[in-house]
Backbone as ProteinMPNN parsed JSONL, in Angstrom:
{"seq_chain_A": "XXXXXXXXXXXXXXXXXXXXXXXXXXXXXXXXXXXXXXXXXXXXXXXXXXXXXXXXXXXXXXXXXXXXXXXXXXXXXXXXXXXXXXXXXXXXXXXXXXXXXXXXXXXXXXXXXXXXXXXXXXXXXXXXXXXXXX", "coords_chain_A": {"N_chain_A": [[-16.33, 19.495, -52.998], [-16.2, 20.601, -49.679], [-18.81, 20.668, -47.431], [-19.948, 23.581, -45.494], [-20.086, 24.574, -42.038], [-22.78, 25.73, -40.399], [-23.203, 28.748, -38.63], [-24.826, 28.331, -36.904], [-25.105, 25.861, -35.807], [-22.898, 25.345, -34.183], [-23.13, 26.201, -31.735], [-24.327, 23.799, -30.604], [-22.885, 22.035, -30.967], [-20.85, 22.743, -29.127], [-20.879, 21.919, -26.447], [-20.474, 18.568, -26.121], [-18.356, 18.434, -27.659], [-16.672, 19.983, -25.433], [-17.198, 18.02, -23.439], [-16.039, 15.885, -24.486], [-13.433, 16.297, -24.489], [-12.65, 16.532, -21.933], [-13.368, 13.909, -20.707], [-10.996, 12.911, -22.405], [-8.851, 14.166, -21.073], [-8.866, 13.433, -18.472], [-8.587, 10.972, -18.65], [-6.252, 10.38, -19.567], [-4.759, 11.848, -17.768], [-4.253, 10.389, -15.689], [-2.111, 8.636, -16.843], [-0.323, 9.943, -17.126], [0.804, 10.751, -14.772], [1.414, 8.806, -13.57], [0.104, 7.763, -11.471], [-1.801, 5.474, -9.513], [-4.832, 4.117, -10.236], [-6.152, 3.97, -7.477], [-5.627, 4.407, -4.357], [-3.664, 2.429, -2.001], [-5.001, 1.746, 1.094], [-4.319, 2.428, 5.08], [-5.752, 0.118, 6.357], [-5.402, -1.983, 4.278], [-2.746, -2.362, 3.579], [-1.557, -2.859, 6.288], [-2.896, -5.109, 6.054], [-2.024, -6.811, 3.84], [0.361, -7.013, 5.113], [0.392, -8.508, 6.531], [-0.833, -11.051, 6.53], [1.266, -11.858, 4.44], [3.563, -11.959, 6.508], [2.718, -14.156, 8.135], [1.715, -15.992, 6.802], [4.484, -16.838, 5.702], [6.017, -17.836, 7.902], [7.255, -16.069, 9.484], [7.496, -15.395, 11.828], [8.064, -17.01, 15.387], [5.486, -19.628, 16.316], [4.787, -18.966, 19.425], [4.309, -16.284, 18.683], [2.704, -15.806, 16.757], [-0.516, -15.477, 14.825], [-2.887, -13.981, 17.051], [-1.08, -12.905, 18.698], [0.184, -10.526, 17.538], [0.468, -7.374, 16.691], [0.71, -4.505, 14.326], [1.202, -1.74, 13.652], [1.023, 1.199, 11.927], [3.595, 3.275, 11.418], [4.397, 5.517, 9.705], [2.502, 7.465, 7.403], [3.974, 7.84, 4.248], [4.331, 9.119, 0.805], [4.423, 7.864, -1.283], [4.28, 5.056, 0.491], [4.342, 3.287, 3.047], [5.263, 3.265, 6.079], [5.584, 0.746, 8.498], [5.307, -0.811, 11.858], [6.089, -4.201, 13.275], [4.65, -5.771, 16.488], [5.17, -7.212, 19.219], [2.454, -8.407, 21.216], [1.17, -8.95, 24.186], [-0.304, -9.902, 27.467], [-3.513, -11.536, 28.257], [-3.938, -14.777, 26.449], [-1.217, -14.172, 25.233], [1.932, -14.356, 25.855], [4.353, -13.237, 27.998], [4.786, -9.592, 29.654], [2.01, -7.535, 29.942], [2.144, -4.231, 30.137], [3.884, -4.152, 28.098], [5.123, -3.835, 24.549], [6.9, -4.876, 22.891], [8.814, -3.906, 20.08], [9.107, -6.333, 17.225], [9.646, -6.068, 14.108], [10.33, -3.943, 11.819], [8.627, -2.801, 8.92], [8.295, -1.753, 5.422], [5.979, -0.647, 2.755], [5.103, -0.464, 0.27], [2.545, 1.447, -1.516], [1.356, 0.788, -4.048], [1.508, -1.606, -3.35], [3.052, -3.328, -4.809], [6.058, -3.995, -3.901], [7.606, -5.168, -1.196], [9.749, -4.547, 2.053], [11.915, -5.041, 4.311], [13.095, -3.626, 7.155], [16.72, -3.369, 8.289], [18.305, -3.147, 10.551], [20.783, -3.361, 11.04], [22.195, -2.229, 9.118], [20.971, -0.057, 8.635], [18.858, 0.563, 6.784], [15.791, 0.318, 4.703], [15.049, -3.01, 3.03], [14.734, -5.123, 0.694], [11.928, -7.611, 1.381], [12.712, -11.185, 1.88], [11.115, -14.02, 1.623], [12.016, -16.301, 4.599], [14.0, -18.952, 4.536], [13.142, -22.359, 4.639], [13.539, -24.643, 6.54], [14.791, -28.217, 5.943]], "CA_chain_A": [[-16.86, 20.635, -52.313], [-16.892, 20.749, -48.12], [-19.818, 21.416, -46.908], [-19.606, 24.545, -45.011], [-20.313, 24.472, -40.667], [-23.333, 26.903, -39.886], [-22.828, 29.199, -36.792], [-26.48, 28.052, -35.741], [-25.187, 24.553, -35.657], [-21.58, 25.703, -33.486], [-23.186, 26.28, -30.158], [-24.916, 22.912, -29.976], [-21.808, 20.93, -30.652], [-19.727, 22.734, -27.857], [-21.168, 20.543, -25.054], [-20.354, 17.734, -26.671], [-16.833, 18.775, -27.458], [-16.294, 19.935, -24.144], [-17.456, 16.509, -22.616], [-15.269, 14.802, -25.063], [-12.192, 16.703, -24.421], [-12.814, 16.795, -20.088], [-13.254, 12.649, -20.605], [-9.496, 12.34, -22.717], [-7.634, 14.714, -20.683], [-9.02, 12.833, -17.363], [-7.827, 9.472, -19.207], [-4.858, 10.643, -19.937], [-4.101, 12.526, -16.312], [-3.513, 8.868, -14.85], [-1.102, 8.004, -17.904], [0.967, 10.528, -17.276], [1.375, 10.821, -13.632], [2.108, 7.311, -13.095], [-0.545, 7.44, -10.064], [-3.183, 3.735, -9.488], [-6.672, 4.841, -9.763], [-6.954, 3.982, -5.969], [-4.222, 4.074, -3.253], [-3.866, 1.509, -1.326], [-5.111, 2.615, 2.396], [-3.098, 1.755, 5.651], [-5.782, -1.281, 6.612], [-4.873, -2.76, 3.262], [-1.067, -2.087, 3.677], [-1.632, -3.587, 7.179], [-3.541, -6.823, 6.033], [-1.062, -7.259, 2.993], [1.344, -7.247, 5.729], [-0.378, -9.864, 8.478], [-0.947, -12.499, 5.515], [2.221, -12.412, 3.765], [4.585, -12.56, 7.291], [1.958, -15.148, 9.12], [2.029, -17.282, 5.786], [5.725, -17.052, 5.728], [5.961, -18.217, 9.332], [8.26, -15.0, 10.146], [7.956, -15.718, 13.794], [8.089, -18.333, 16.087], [4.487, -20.005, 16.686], [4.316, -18.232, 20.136], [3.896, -14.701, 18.485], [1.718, -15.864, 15.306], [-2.001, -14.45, 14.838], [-3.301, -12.47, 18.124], [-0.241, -12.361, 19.484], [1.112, -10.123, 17.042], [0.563, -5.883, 16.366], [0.811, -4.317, 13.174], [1.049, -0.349, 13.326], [1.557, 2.684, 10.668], [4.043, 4.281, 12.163], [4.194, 6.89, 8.951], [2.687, 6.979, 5.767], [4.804, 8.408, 3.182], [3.824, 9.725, -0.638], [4.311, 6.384, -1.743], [4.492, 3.827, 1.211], [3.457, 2.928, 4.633], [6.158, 2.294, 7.332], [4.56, -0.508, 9.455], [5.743, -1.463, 12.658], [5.319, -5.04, 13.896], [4.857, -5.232, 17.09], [4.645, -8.351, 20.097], [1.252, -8.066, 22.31], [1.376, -9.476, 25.541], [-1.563, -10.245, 28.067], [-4.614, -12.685, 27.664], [-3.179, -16.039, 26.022], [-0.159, -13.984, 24.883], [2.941, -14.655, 27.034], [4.562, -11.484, 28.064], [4.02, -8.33, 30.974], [1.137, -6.703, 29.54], [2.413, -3.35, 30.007], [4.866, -3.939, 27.091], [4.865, -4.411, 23.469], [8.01, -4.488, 22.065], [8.916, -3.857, 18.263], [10.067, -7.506, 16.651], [10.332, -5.877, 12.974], [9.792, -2.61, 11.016], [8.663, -3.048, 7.056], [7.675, -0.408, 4.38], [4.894, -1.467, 2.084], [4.271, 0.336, -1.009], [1.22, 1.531, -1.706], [0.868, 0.021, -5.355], [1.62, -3.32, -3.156], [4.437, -4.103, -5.324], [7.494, -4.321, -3.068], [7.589, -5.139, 0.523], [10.84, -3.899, 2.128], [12.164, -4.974, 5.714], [14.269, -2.577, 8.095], [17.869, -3.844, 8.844], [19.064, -2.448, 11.773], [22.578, -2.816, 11.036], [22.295, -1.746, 8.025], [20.47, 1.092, 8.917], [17.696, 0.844, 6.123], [14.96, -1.218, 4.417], [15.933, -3.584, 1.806], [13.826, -6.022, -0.363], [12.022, -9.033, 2.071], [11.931, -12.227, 1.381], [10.632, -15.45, 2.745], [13.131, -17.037, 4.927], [14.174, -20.406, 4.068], [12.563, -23.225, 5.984], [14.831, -26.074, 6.807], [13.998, -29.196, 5.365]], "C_chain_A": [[-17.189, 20.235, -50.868], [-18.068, 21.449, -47.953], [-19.341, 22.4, -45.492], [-20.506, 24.662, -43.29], [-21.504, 26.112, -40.701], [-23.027, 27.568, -38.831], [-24.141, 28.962, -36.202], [-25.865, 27.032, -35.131], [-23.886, 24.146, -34.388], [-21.65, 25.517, -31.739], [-23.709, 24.761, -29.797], [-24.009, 21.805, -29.986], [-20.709, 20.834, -29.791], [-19.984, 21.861, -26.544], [-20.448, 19.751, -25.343], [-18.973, 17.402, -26.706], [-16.225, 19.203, -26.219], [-16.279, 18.282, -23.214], [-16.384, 15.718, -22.962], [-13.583, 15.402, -24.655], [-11.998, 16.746, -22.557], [-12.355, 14.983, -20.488], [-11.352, 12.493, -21.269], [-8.34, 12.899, -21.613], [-7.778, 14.298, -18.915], [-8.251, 11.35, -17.648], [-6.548, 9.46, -19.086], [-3.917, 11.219, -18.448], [-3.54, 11.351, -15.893], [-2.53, 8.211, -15.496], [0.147, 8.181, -17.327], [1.639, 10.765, -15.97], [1.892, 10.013, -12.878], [1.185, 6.412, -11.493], [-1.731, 5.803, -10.725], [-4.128, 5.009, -9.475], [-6.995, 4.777, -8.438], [-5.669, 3.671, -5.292], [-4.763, 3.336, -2.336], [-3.972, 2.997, 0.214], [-4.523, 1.649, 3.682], [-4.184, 0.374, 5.731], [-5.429, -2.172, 5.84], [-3.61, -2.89, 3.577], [-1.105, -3.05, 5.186], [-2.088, -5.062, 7.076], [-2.446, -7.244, 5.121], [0.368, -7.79, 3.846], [1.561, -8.5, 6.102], [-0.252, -10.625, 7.662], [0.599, -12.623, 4.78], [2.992, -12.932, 5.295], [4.183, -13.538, 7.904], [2.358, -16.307, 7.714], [3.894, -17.404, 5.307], [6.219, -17.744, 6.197], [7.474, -17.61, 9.376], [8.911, -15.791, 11.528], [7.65, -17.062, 14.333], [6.588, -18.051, 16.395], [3.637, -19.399, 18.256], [3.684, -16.494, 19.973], [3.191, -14.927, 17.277], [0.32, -14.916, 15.91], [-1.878, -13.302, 16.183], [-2.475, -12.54, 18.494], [0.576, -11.425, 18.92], [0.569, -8.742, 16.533], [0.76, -5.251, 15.141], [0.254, -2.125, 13.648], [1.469, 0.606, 12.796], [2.424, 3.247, 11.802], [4.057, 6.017, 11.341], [4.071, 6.544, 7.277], [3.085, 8.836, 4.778], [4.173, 8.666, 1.803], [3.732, 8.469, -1.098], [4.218, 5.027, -1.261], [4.181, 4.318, 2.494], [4.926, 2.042, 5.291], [5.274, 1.606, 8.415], [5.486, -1.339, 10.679], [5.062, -3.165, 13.277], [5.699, -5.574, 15.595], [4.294, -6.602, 18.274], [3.059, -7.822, 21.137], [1.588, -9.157, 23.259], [0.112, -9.221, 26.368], [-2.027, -11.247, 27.506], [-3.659, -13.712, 27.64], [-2.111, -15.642, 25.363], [0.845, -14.19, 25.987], [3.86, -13.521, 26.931], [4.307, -10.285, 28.861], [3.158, -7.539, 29.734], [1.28, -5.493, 29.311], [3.631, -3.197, 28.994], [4.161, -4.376, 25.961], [5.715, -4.118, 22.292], [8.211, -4.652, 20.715], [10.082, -4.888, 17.589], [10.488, -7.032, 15.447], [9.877, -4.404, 12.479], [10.163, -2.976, 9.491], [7.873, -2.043, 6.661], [7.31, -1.169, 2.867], [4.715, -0.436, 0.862], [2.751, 0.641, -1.259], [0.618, 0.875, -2.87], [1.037, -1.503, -4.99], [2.785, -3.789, -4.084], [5.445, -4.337, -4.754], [6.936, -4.307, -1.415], [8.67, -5.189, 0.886], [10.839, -4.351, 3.692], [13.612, -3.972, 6.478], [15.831, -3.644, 8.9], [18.469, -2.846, 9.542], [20.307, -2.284, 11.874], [23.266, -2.68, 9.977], [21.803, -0.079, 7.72], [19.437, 1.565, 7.942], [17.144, -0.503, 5.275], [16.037, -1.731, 2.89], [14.731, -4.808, 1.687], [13.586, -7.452, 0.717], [11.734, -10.063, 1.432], [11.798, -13.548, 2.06], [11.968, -16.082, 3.406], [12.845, -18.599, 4.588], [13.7, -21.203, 5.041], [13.346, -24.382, 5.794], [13.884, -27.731, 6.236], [14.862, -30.766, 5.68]], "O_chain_A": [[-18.236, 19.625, -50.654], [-18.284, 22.617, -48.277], [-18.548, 22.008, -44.636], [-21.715, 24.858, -43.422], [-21.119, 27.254, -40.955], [-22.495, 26.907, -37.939], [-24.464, 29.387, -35.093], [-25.924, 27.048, -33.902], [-23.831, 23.067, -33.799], [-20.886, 25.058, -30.89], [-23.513, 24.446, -28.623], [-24.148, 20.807, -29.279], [-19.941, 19.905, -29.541], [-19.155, 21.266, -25.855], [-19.347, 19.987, -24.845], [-18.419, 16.485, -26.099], [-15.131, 18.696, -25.972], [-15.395, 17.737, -22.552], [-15.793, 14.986, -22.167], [-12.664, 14.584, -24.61], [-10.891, 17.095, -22.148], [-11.156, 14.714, -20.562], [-10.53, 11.969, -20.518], [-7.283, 12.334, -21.333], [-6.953, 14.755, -18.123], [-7.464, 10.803, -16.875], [-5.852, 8.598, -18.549], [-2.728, 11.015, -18.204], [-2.321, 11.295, -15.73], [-1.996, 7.253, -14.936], [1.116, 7.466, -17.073], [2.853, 10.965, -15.928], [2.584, 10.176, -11.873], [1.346, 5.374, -10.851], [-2.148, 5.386, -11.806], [-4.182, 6.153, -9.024], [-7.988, 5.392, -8.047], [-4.842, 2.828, -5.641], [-5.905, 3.399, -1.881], [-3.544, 4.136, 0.401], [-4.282, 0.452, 3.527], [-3.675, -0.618, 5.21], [-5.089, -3.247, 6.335], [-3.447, -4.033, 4.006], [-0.543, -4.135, 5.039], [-1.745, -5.984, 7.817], [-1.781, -8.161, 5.604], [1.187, -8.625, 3.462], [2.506, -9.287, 6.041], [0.765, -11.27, 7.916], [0.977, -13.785, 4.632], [3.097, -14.151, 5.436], [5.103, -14.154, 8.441], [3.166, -17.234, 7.768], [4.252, -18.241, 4.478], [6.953, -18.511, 5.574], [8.53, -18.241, 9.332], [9.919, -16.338, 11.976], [7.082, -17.992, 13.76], [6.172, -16.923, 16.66], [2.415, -19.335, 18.391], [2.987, -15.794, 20.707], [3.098, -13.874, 16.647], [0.148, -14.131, 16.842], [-1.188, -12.293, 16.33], [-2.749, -11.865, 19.486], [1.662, -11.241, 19.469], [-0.054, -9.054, 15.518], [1.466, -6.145, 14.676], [-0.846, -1.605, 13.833], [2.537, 1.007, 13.257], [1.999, 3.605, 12.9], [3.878, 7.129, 11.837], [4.733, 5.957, 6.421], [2.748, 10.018, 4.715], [3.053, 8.16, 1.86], [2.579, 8.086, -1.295], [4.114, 4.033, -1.978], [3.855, 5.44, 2.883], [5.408, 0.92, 5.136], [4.346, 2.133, 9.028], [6.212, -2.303, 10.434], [3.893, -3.33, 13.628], [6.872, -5.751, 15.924], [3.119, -6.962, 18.203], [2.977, -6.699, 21.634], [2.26, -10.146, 22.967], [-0.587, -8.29, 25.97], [-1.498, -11.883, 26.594], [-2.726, -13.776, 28.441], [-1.66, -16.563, 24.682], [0.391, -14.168, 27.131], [4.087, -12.939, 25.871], [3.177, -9.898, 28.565], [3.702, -7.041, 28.749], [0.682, -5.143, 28.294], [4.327, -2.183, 29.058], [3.1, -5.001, 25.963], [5.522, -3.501, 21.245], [7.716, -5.648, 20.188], [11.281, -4.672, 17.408], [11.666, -7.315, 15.228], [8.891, -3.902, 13.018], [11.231, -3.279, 8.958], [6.966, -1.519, 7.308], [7.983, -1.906, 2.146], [3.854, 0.434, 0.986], [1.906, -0.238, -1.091], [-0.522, 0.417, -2.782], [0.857, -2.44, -5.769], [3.349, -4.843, -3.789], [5.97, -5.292, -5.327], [6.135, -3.623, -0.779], [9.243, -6.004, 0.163], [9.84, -4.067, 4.353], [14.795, -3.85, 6.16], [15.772, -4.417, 9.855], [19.049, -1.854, 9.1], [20.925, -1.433, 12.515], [24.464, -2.876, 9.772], [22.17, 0.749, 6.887], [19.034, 2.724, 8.034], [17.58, -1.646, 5.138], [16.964, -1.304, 2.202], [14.021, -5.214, 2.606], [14.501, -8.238, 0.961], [10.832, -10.152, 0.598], [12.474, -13.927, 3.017], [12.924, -16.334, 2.674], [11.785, -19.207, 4.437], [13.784, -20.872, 6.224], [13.66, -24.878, 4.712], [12.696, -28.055, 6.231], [14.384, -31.826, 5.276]]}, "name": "protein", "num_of_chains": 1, "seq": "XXXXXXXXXXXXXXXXXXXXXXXXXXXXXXXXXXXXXXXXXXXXXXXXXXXXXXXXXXXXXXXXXXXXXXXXXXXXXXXXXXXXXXXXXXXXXXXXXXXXXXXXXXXXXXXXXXXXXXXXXXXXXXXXXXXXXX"}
C-alpha cells in the first residue's frame, strides 16, 4: 500500500523542486553547449601569448621583452586575433614614430590552440616552436 501525497503537503515541496530542477538544468546548460565556465579575456589571451613566443625565443634578442607589442586586433566568438607588434624609442632601436607588425597569431579562447598567420599562405595554421640549432 503507497502512502497517498496530501495537497497540504504539495505546496511546501514546490520550492524545493523548483530549486532542484533550476540547479540540474544550469549543470547541464554548460554540458550541452560546449561553452568553459569562464572565457578567457584578451589580457589573458595576450599574456598566454608574451610567455609562450618570449620562452620560445621567436625573435631575435633585440626585440625580446619591452621591445615587443602585443595587440587584439579582433576578438572573435571563439578567439582573439593578436597582433605582435615591434616598439621603438627608449632602449628599443627603431624611429619611434613606427611600430611595425613582425607576426599576427589567433589564440583561442579555451587556450587550446595557438595558430600563426602565414602570409603566403594567406591564413593561420597551427604554431610551433621553431627549432633551435644545436
Amino acid at each position: 500500500m503507497t502512502p497517498k501525497l496530501s495537497p497540504s503537503r504539495l505546496p511546501m515541496a514546490l520550492p524545493l523542486l523548483t530549486a532542484i530542477a533550476v540547479s540540474v538544468a544550469v549543470a547541464l546548460s554548460g554540458l550541452f553547449t560546449g561553452c568553459s565556465q569562464r572565457d578567457m579575456t584578451e589580457d589573458q589571451a595576450v599574456d598566454l601569448l608574451a610567455k609562450r613566443v618570449l620562452a620560445d625565443g621567436l625573435y631575435p634578442a633585440s626585440r625580446q621583452g619591452e621591445c615587443l607589442s602585443f595587440e587584439v586586433e579582433q576578438r572573435l566568438d571563439a578567439r582573439f586575433e593578436i597582433a605582435v607588434r615591434e616598439k621603438h624609442g627608449g632602449t628599443c632601436p627603431g624611429d619611434p614614430g613606427t611600430g611595425p607588425v613582425l607576426d599576427r597569431f589567433e589564440v583561442q579562447q579555451d587556450g587550446a590552440k595557438l595558430r600563426r598567420y602565414d602570409p603566403i599562405g594567406g591564413a593561420y595554421v597551427d604554431y610551433t616552436a621553431p627549432a633551435t640549432g644545436g
